[in-house]
N, C-alpha and C positions, 0 to 999 in steps of 0.2 A: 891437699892434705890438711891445710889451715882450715877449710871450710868442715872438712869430717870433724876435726876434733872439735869445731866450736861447736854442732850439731851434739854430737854424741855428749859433750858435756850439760847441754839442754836436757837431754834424756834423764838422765841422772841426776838433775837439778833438786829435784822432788823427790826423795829416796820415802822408803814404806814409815821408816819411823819419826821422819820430823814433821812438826806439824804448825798449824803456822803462830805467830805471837798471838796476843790477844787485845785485839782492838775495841774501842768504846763505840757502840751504836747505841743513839738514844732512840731506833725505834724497835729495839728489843724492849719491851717494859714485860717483867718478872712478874709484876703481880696481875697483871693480864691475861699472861700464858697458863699461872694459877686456876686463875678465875678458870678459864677455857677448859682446862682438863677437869676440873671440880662439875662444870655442866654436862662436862661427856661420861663422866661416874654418874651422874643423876641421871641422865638419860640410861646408861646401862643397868641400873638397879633397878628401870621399869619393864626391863625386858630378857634381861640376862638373867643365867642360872646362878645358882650359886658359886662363889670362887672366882666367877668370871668377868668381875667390874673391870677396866681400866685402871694400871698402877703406877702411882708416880710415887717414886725416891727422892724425895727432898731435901736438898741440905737448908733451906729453908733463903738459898740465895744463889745466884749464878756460880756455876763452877767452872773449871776448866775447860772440862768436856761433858757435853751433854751424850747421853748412847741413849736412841730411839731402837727397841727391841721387837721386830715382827714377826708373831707368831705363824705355826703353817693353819694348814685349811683341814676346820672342821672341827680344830684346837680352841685355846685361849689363851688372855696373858702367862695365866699361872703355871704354861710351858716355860717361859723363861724368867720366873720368880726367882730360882737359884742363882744364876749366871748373873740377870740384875743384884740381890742383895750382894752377890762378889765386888760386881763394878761401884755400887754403888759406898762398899763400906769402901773403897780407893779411894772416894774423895769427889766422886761428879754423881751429879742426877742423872737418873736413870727413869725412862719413861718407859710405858708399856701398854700402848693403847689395846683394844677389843675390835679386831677386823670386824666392817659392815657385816650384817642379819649372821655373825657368828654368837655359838652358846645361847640362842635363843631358849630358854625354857619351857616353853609350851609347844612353838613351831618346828622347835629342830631341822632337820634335815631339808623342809620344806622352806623354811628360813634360807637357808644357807643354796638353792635356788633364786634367790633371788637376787645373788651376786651379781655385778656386770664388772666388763674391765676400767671402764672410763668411771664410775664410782669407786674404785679400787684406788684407780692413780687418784684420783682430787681427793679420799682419804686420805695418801699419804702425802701430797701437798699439804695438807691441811696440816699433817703430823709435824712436820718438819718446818710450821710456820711457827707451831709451838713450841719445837726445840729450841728454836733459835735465841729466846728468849732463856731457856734453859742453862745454858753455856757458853762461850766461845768456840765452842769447836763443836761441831753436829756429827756424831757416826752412827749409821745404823746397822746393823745387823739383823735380817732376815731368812727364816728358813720356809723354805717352799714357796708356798701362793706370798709367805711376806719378802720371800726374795726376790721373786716378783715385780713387786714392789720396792724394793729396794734398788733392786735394777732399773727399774720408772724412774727413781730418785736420782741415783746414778747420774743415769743420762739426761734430766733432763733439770738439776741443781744445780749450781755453783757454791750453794751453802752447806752440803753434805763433802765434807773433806773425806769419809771411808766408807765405803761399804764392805759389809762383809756379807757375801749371799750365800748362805749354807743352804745345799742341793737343790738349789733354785729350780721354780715351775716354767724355764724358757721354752721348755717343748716334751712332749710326751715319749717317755721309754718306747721303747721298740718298734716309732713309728714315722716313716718319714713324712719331711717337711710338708711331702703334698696331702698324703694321708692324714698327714693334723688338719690343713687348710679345711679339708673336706668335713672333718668330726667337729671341726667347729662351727661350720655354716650350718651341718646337719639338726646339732645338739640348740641352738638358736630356731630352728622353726618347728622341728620335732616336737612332742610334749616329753614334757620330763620325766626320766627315768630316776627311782628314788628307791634306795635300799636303806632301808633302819637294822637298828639293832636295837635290843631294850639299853634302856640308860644304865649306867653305871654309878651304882647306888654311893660308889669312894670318889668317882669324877664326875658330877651332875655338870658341870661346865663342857664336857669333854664331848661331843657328839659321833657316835659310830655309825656307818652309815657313809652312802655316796649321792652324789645327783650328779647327774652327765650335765645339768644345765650351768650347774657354779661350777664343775671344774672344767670346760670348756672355755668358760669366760677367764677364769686365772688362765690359763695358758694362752687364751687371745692377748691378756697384758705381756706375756714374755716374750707375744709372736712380736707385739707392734714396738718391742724394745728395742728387740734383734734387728726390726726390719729399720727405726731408725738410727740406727747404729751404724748400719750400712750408709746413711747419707751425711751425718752430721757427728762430732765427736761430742762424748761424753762430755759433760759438765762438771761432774763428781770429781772429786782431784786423785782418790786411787780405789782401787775393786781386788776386792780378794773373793776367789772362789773356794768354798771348802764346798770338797764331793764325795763321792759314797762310793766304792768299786762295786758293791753288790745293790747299788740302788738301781732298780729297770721301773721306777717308778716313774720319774724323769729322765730325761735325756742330758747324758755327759756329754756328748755331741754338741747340743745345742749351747750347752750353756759355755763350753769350752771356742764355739765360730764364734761367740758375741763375744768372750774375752779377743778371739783374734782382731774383732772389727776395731774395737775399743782401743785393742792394743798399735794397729793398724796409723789410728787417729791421732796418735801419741800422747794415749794416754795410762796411766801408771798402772798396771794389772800383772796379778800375781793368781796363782793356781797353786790347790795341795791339795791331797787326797787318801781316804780313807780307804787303806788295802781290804781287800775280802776278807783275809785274817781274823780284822776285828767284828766279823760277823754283825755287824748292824742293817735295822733295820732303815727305812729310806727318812721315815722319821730319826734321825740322829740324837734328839734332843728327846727321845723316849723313855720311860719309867723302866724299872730293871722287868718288872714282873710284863710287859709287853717287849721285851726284846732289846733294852736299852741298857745302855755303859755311861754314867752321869759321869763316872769316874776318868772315864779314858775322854770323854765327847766335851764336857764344860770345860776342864782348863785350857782343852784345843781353842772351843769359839772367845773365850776369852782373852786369852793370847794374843789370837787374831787380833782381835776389836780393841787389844790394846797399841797393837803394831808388835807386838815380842814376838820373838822366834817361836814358833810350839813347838813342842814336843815330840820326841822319836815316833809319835803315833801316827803319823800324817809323813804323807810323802811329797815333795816338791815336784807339780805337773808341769809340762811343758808346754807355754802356749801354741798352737799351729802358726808358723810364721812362711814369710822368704822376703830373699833380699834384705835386703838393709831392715826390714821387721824386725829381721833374726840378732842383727847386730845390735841394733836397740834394747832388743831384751838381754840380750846379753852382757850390755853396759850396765843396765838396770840392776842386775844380779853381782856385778862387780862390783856395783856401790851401795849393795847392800851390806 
């Protein structure tokens, strides 16, 4: 009985809202990190549309917490310019980099083919080497292809204290595990399938349009998460999953077995979800006039990414567990 309760107290050591002090590193240097996202604005103004540079919140010095914000696939920052200027007027920098060959302006769609997953994760290595500098505390927040990434993060950081993965790209709607395997060896030798649509003369940043070849590759990053997940525990110290009941864009499945592995490994993971009710779409983080609730959706992922309770709009999912999993979580929830 001694050995249960000192275990089960481990569980719970790490609850969702504490986070940790803030210790001095002198190989964070600030004006470095500066410099760094000032080059990747310069580089995005030779190729991005408009709206869609890289944005950094500055309080003009380290803050508490730094929040790395990733946009989904086919977007740009200026999806989470809102939610940023929130977190940001609290008191921490808020970054917002420009996912690789997205909002290209002249290439578009053909651009955004030329994703791979392994330039996707060293993107967000890279992101998160520049957070560091940013704050004491790193959380990201990612929806789709940047939850993705975030998930990459996750698993394979120790300097990412939260993620928040809003209806993460771990695996594709309606399609099983093997059926992906296959659409993504396919979509890699195949030539690429590429739908446009004319630009949108209010979002020139915004690309409408698909390529089988970049969203094959995003869901390769959430395959090779899942699959290291299963061998080795997250790095990340906790994961929240915010999901969509009416999203068959992505897989709830999927991203709900990689919370179990996570969970599994003993590490901090939390799940809630967005009823059919609120009728959104798989983009959650969507304008009103394409299907979107800023209203009901931002003070959610905020909440999240601040560690507070949300809101009656979100419902608390329950990870797939057994054995002693089950208890784990269940201490989890009691100390929160």
């Amino acid at each position: 009985m001694a050995v249960f309760v000192s275990l089960a107290a481990g569980c719970a050591a790490n609850t969702p809202g504490s986070e940790p002090s803030p210790t001095a590193d002198p190989t964070r240097d600030f004006a470095a990190a500066i410099a760094s996202v000032e080059r990747r604005q310069a580089q995005d103004d030779q190729v991005a549309a408009e709206g869609a540079r890289s944005v950094l919140l500055s309080h003009g010095h380290p803050t508490p917490r730094a929040f790395v914000l990733l946009h989904g696939f086919s977007d740009s920052p200026s999806q989470f310019r809102a939610v940023g200027e929130h977190l940001f007027a609290n008191g921490d920098n808020v970054y917002i980099p420009r996912l690789p060959h997205h909002a290209d302006r002249t290439r578009r769609v053909r651009e955004l083919g030329r994703v791979r997953a392994a330039e996707l994760a060293r993107f967000g290595d890279s992101t998160i080497d520049v957070a560091r500098a940013l704050g004491d505390t790193v959380i990201v927040v990612g929806l789709s292809a940047g939850g993705a990434i975030g998930a990459h993060l996750a698993q394979t950081r120790g300097d990412v204290f939260r993620a928040v993965l809003v209806a993460p790209a771990i695996g594709a709607g309606r399609l099983s595990d093997e059926d992906q395997r296959e659409l993504i060896v396919l979509a890699s030798v195949l030539p690429d399938i590429r739908r446009s649509e004319p630009a949108d003369s209010t979002r020139p940043d915004y690309i409408q349009g698909i390529t089988t070849r970049g969203l094959a590759q995003v869901l390769q990053l959430g395959g090779d998460v899942r699959d290291q997940a299963g061998t080795a525990g997250a790095r990340g110290k906790h994961m929240i999953f915010l999901l969509n009941e009416r999203d068959h864009t992505v897989s709830e499945d999927a991203s709900l077995d990689l919370a179990r592995r996570w969970s599994k490994r003993g590490s901090n993971v939390s799940a809630f979800r967005f009823p059919a009710s609120a009728n959104l779409p798989h983009n959650v983080m969507e304008i009103p006039e394409r299907g979107g609730n800023p209203g009901l959706v931002f003070p959610v992922v905020e909440a999240l990414a601040r560690a507070s309770e949300p809101s009656a709009a979100v419902r608390s999912v329950d990870i797939p567990c057994d054995g002693f999993d089950c208890v784990r979580q269940w201490w989890r929830k009691r100390g929160r």
